[in-house]
KOLPASE-464204 format. One record per atom (N, C-alpha, C): residue number from 1; y negated, z negated, x; residue in three letters. Coordinates in Angstrom, 2 decimals, always signed. Last residue first. Layout:
> seq north up east type
> NUM Y Z X ALA $
...
END
This chain:
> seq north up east type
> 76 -79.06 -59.32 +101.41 UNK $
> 76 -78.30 -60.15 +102.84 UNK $
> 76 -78.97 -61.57 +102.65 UNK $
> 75 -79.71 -57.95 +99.38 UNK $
> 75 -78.15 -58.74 +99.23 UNK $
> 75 -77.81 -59.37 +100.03 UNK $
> 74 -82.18 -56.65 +100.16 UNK $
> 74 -82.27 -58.08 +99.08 UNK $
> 74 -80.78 -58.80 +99.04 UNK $
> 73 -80.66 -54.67 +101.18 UNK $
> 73 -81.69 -55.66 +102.42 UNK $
> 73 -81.72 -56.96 +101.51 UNK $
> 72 -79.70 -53.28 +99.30 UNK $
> 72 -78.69 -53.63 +99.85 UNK $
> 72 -79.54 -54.87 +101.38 UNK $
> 71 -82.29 -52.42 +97.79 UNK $
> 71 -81.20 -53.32 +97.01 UNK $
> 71 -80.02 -53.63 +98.45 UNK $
> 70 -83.00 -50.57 +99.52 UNK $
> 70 -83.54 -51.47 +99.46 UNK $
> 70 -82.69 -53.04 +98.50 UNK $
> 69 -81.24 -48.79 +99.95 UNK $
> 69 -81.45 -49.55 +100.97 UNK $
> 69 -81.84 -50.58 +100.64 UNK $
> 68 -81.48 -47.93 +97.09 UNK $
> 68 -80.27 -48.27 +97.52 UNK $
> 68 -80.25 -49.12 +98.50 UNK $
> 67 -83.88 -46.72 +96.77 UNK $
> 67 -83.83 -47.95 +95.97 UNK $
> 67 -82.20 -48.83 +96.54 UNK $
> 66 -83.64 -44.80 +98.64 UNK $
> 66 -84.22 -45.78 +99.17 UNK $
> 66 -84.26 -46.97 +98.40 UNK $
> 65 -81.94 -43.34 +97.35 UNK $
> 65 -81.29 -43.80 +98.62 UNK $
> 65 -82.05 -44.76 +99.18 UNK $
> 64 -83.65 -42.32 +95.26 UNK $
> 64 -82.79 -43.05 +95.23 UNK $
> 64 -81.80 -43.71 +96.18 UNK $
> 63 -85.39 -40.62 +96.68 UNK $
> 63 -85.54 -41.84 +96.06 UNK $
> 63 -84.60 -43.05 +95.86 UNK $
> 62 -83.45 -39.00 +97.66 UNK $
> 62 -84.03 -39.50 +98.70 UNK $
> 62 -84.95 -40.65 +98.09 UNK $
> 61 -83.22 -37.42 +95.14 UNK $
> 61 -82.05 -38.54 +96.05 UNK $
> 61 -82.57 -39.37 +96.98 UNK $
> 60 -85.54 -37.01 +94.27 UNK $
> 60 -85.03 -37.54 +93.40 UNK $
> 60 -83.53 -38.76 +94.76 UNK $
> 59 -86.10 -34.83 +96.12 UNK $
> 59 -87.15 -35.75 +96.16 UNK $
> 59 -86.73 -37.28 +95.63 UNK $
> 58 -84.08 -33.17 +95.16 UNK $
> 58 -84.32 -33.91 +96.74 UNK $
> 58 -85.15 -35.50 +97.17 UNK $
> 57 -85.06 -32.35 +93.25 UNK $
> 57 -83.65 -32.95 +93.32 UNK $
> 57 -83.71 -33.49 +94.57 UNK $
> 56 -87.97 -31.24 +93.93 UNK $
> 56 -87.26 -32.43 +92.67 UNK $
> 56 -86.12 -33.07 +92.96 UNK $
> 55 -86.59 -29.05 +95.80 UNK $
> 55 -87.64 -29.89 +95.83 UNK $
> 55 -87.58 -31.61 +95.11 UNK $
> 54 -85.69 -27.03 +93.79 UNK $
> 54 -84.82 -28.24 +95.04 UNK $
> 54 -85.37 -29.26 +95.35 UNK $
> 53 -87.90 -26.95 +91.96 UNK $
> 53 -86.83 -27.37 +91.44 UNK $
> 53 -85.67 -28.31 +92.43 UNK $
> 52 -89.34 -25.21 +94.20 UNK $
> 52 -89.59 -26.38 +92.64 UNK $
> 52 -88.96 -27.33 +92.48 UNK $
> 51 -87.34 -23.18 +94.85 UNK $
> 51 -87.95 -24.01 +95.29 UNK $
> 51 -88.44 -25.34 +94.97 UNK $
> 50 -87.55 -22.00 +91.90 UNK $
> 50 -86.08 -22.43 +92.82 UNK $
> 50 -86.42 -23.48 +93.57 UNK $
> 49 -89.77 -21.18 +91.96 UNK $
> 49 -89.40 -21.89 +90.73 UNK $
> 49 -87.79 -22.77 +91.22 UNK $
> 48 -90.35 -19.47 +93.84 UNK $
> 48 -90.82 -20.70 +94.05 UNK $
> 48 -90.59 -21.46 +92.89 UNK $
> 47 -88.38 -16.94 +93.46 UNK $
> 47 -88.15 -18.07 +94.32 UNK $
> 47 -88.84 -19.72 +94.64 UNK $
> 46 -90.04 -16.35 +91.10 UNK $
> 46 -88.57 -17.21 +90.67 UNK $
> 46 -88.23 -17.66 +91.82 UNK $
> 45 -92.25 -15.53 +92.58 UNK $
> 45 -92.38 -16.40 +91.56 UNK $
> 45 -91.16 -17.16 +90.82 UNK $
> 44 -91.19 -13.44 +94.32 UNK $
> 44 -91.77 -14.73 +94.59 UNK $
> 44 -91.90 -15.79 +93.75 UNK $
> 43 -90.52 -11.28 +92.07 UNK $
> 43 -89.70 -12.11 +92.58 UNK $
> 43 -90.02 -13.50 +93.83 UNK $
> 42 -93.21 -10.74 +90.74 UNK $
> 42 -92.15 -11.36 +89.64 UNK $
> 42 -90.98 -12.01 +90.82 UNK $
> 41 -93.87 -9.81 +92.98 UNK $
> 41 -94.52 -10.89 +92.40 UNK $
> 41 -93.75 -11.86 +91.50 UNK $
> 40 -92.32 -7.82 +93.38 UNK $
> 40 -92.43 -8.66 +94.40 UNK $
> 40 -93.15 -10.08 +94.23 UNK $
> 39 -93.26 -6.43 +90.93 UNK $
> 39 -91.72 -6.75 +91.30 UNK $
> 39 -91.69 -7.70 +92.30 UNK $
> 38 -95.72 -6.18 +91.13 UNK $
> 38 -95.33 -6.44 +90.25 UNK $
> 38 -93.74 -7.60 +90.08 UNK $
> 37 -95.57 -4.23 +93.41 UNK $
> 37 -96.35 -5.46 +93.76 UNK $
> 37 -95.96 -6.68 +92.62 UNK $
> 36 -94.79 -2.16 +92.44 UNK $
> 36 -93.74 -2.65 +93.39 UNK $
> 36 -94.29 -4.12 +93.49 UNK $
> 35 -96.33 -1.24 +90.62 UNK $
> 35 -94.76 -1.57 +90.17 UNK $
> 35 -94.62 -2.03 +91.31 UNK $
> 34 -98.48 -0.73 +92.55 UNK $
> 34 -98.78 -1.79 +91.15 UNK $
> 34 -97.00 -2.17 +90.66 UNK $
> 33 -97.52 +1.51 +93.80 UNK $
> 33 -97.91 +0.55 +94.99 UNK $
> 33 -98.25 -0.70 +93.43 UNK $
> 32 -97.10 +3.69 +91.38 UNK $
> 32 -96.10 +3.35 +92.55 UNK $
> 32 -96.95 +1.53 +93.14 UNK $
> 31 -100.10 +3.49 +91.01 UNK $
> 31 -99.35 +3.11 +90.09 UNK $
> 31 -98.25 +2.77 +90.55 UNK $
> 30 -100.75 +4.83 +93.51 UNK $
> 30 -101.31 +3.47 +92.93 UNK $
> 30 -100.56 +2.72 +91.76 UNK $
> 29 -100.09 +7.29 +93.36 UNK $
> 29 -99.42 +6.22 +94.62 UNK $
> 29 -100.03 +4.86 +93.86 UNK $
> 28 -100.60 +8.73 +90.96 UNK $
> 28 -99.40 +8.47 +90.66 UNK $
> 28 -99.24 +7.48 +92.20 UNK $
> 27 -103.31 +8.58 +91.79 UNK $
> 27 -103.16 +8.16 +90.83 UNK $
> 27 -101.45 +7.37 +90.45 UNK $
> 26 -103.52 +10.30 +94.28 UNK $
> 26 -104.00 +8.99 +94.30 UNK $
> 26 -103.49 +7.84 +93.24 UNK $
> 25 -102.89 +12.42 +92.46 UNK $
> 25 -101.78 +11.96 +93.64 UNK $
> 25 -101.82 +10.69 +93.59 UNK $
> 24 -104.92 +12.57 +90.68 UNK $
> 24 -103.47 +12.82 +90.56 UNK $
> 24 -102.59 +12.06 +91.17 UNK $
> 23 -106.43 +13.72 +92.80 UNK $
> 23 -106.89 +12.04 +92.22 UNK $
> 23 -105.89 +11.78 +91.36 UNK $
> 22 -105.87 +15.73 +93.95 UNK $
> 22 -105.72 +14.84 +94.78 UNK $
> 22 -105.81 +13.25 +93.65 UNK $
> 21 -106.13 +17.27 +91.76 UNK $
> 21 -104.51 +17.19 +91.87 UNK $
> 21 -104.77 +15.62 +93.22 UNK $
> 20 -108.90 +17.61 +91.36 UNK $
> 20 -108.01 +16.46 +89.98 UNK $
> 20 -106.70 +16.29 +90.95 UNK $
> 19 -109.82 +18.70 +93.65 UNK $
> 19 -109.82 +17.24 +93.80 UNK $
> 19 -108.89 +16.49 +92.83 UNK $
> 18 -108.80 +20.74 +92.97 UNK $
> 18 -108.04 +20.77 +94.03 UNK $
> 18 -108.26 +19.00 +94.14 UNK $
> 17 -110.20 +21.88 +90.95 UNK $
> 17 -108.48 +21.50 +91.01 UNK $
> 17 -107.96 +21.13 +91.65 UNK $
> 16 -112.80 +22.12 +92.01 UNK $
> 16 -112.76 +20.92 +90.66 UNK $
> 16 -110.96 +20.63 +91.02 UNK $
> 15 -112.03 +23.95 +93.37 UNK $
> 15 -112.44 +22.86 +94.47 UNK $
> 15 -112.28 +21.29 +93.54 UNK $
> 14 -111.98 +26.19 +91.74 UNK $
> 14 -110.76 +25.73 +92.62 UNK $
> 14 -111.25 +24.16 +93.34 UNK $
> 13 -114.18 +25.70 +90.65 UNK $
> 13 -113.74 +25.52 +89.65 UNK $
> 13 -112.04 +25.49 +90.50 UNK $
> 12 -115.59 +26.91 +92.42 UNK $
> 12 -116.58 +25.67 +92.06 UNK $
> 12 -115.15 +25.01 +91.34 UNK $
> 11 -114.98 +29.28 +92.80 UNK $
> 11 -115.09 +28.36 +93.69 UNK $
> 11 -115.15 +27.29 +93.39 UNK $
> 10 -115.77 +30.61 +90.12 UNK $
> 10 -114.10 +30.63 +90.29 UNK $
> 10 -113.90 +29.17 +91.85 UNK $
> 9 -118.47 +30.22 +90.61 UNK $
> 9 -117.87 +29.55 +89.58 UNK $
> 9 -116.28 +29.31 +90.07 UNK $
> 8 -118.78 +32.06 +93.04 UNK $
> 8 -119.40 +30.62 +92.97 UNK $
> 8 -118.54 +29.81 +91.60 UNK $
> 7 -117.86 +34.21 +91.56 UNK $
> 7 -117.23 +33.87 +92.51 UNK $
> 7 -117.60 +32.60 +92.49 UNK $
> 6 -119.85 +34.48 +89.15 UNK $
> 6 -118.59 +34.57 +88.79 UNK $
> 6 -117.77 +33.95 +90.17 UNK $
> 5 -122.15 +34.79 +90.70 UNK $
> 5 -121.97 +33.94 +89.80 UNK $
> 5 -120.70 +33.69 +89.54 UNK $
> 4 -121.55 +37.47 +91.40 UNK $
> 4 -122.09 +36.86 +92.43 UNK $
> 4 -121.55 +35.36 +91.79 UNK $
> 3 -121.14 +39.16 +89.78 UNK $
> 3 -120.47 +38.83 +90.22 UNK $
> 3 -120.23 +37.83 +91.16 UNK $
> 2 -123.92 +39.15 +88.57 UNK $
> 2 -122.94 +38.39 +88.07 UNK $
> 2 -121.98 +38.46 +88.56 UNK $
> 1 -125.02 +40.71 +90.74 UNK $
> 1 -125.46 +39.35 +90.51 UNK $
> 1 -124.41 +38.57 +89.71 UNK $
END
């Protein structure tokens, strides 16, 4: 009988190791798949700061090309 017990346990107790190493695994891909997302985040976020920014300067000439037209229609 107690050996009986003893197997069921030693079972019970490979099956406990076998899930920690999977939730382990699970553990160390998730953390992997969070740094990368991290990184991809951090680098979307300086491209749309770039973006931003051309944006402005663009926005800025193309203003100013129209105060230009427009000053040069008032000179005729």
């Amino acid at each position: 009988m107690e050996d009986k017990i003893n197997l069921n346990f030693e079972s019970d107790l490979r099956r406990l190791e076998d899930r920690l190493d999977d939730l382990v695994k699970i553990c160390n891909q998730l953390q992997s798949e969070n740094k990368s997302l991290k990184e991809k985040q951090e680098t979307l976020s300086k491209e749309r700061a770039t973006m931003v920014q051309k944006n402005e300067e663009v926005r800025a000439r193309v203003e100013a090309m129209i105060v230009r037209l427009k000053s040069m229609e008032q000179g005729k």
